[in-house]
C-alpha positions, 0 to 999 in steps of 0.5 A, spaced: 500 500 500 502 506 498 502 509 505 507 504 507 512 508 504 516 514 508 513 520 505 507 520 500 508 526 496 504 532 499 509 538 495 506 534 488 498 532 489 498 538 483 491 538 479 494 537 472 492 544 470 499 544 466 497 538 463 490 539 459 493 542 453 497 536 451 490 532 452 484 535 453 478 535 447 474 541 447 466 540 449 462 544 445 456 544 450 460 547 457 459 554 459 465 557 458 466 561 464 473 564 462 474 571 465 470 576 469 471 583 470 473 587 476 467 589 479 466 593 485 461 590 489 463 589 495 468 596 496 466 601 501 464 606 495 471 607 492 471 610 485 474 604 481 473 608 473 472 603 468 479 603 463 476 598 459 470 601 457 472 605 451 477 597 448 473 592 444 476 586 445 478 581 439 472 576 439 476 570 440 476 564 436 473 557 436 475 552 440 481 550 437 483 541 437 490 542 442 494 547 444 500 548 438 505 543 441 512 548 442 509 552 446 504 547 450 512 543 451 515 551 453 509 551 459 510 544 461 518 545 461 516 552 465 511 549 470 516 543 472 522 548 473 517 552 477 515 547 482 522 545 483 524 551 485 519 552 489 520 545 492 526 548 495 521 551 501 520 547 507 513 544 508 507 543 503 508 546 496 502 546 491 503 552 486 499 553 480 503 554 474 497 556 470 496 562 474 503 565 474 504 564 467 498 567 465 499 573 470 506 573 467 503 573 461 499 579 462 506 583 464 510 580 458 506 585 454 509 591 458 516 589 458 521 590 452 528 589 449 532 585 455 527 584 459 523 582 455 528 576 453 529 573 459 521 574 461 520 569 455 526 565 456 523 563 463 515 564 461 517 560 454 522 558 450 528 562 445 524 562 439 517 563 442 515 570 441 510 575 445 504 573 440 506 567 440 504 567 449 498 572 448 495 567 443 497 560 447 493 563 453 487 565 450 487 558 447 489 554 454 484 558 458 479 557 452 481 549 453 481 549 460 474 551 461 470 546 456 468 543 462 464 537 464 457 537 468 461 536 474 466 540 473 466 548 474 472 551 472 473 560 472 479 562 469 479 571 471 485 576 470 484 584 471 489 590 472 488 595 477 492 602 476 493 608 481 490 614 479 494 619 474 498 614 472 496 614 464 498 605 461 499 604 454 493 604 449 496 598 446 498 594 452 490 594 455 488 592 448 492 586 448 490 584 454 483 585 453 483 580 445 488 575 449 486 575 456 479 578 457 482 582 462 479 588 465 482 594 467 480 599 473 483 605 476 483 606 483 485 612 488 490 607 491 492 612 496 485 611 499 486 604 504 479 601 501 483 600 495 486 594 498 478 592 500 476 592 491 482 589 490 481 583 495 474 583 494 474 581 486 480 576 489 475 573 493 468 573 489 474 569 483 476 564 488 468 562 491 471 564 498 477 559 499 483 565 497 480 572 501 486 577 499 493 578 496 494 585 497 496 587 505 497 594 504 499 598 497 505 602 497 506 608 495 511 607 490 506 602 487 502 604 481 499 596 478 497 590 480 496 584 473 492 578 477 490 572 475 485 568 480 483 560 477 478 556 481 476 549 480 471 544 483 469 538 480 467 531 482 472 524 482 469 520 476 469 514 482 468 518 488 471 514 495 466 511 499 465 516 506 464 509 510 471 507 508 475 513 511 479 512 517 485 515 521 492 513 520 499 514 520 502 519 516 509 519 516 511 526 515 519 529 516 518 530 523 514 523 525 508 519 526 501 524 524 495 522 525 490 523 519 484 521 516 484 517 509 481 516 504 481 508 501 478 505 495 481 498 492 479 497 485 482 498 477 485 505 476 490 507 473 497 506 476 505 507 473 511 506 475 518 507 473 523 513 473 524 511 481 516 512 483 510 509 482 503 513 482 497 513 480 491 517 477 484 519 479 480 522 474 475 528 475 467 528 472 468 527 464 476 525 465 478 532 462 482 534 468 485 528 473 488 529 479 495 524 480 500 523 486 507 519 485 511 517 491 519 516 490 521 509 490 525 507 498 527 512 502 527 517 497 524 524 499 519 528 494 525 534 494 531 528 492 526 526 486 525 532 483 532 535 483 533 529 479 528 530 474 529 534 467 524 539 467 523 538 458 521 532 460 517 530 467 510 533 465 510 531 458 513 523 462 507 524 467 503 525 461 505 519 456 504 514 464 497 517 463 495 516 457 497 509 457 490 507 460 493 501 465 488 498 468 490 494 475 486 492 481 490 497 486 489 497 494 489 506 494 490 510 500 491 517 500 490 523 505 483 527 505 486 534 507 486 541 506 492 545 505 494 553 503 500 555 501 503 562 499 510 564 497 513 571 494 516 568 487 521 574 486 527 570 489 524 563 485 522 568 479 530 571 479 533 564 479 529 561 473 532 567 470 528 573 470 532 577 475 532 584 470 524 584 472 525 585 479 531 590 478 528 598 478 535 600 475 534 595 469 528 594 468 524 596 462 517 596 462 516 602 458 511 599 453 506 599 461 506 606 460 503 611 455 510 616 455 514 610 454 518 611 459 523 607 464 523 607 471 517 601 472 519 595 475 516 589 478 516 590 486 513 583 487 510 577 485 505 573 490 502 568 489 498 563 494 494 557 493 488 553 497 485 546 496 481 541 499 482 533 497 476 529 500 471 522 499 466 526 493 472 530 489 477 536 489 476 544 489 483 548 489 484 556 487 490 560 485 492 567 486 498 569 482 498 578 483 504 582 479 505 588 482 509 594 478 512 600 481 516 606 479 523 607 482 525 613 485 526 617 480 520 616 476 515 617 482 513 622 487 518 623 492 516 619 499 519 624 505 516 622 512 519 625 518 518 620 523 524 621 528 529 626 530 530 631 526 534 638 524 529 645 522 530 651 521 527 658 519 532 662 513 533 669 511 533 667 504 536 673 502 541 672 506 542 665 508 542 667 516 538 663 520 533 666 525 530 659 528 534 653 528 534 646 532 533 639 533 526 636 534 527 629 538 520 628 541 515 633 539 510 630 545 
């Protein structure tokens, strides 16, 4: 039995998001609930302008039979690069790749020359150009959401802006045709701003993700956001009557927790040092997989020996193969959140320019076109829950773009001790001078 061995793969029970381009067929008769626009419902009567509302988006295309095969190789080698990374952090991982590429993708259409190159570099491959991601986007996330009856999946991106600053025409218009992202301008000075924002965040996530922003700093002047929500039903939902408690036996030792048995034909492989199985969801579009390294082997150890080209894409050909056999399965019920500021994960991969205000060039964001933006942060989190009737899981992926020093009003808070003075401009002489140390 699976559980037997000394960790069961906690850092990879990843929906199989990044897999559906290389396998899933579209459902003409699914309800495509793809994006939704900001709104501001549940604000505390900020003014949030529409910078949508004079942009026609491009009508999108019909559902095309397969993401093309480059670029669906580029993103799976993205996504397994990712977790890798990620997998560096202690405790439970679980990243959406599909909401950092997409939120990314968003901001690639900002970003020129250097920047530019190394974004497409970690978010693609060499080769892949700008329109290239921006049509490999709006053809996943319109794959994505060709669901079944027993499946909801709600893919939402929207850029927020300060008020004064002016973004380019053309970057909202490809943001629009490629991602069906709507634009709001908000006083981001007013703390309600933060409510919107968080707000929209919530509404896209059904309530399992409530925020993403703590507090906007003052240098701060666009959020681009992506929010992913998925819920559907096990094909072969697990028999309630059938959980019970067992060991898990985690890094630390021995835990408690409940789990979730069946013993039927399903789909099991083995080889590359892990054995694993797949579980399909409703109408077999999206299918949930677990792998557990062969001995001792953590997950971590694992993973540092896979070649990021090729592990989705191995994952995958397990998959397809369609072998059925009798397995006796046992696996935790739970719910885990996980969040993680990717600058460091993200500047790793090789995209450090971006995060740099000295070198970085997002001049295509701006209407002037001029440089000094830069991206402050990228924050991501992620919640799921894995019971006997199926799996709901959300993500939330936030890129928020700055100004330097130079480009932004000055920041100059007189907070601690201080030097003033009253000058005789004509002479330069001083008639009150003195230090301020405790204004109390």
């Amino acid at each position: 039995m699976f559980v037997k061995r000394n960790q069961l793969l906690m850092t990879i029970l990843i929906l199989c998001l990044t897999l559906v381009f290389s396998s899933c067929a579209a459902n003409p008769a699914a309800t495509n609930n793809q994006t939704t626009a900001p709104t501001t419902q549940n604000s505390t009567e900020i003014k949030a302008d529409d910078l949508m509302a004079g942009v026609q988006a491009a009508a999108w295309p019909q559902t095309p039979g397969a993401l093309d095969a480059k670029t669906a190789a580029a993103i799976n080698r993205f996504a397994a690069r990712l977790l890798a990374i990620s997998a560096e952090n202690k405790g439970n991982v679980m990243v959406s790749p599909a909401s950092v590429f997409l939120a990314l993708g968003m901001t690639l259409n900002g970003a020129d020359h250097e920047t530019k190159t190394a974004m497409l570099e970690v978010l693609a491959d060499q080769g892949i150009t700008v329109d290239m991601v921006n049509e490999a986007s709006r053809d996943w996330m319109t794959l994505l959401t060709q669901t079944g009856a027993k499946t909801s999946l709600a893919i939402a991106n929207s850029i927020w802006f300060r008020d004064g600053f002016e973004p380019d025409l053309t970057f909202l218009q490809n943001n629009a045709d490629y991602f069906q992202a709507g634009a709001r301008r908000l006083d981001f000075n007013d703390e309600a701003s933060t409510d919107v924002i968080n707000g929209w965040v919530k509404e896209a996530t059904r309530g399992t993700i409530e925020k993403i922003v703590e507090k906007i700093s003052p240098s701060t002047v666009m959020y681009l956001i992506n929010a992913i929500y998925f819920k559907s039903e096990w094909t072969t939902p697990f028999e309630e009557n059938e959980t019970y408690e067992m060991n898990f036996n985690a890094p630390a030792g021995a835990v408690k927790t409940y789990f979730l048995h069946r013993t039927d034909k399903m789909s099991y492989f083995t080889g590359n040092d892990a054995s694993g199985v797949a579980l399909p969801y409703d109408d077999g579009q999206f299918t949930y997989f677990a792998l557990l390294p062969d001995g001792e082997v953590t997950p971590r150890e694992w993973l540092a020996a896979q070649n990021p080209d090729e592990l989705f894409g191995s994952i995958a050909g397990f998959m397809a193969q369609k072998s059925n056999f009798t397995v006796a399965l046992a696996m935790p019920r739970f719910d885990a959140t996980y969040e993680d500021t990717l600058n460091n994960e993200l500047s790793a991969l090789g995209m450090g320019i971006a995060f740099d205000p000295e070198q970085a060039d997002f001049s295509k964001l701006n209407a002037a076109h001029s440089l000094g933006l830069y991206i402050s942060e990228v924050r991501h989190k992620t919640f799921i829950r894995v019971d006997e009737k199926g799996t709901e899981a959300s993500a939330v992926t936030s890129v928020a773009i700055d100004e330097s020093a130079d480009m932004s009003d000055i920041q100059l808070t007189f907070d601690r001790p201080f030097i003033y003075g009253i000058v005789d401009r004509s002479t330069g002489i001083p008639l009150f001078v003195g230090i301020l140390e405790d204004p109390s």
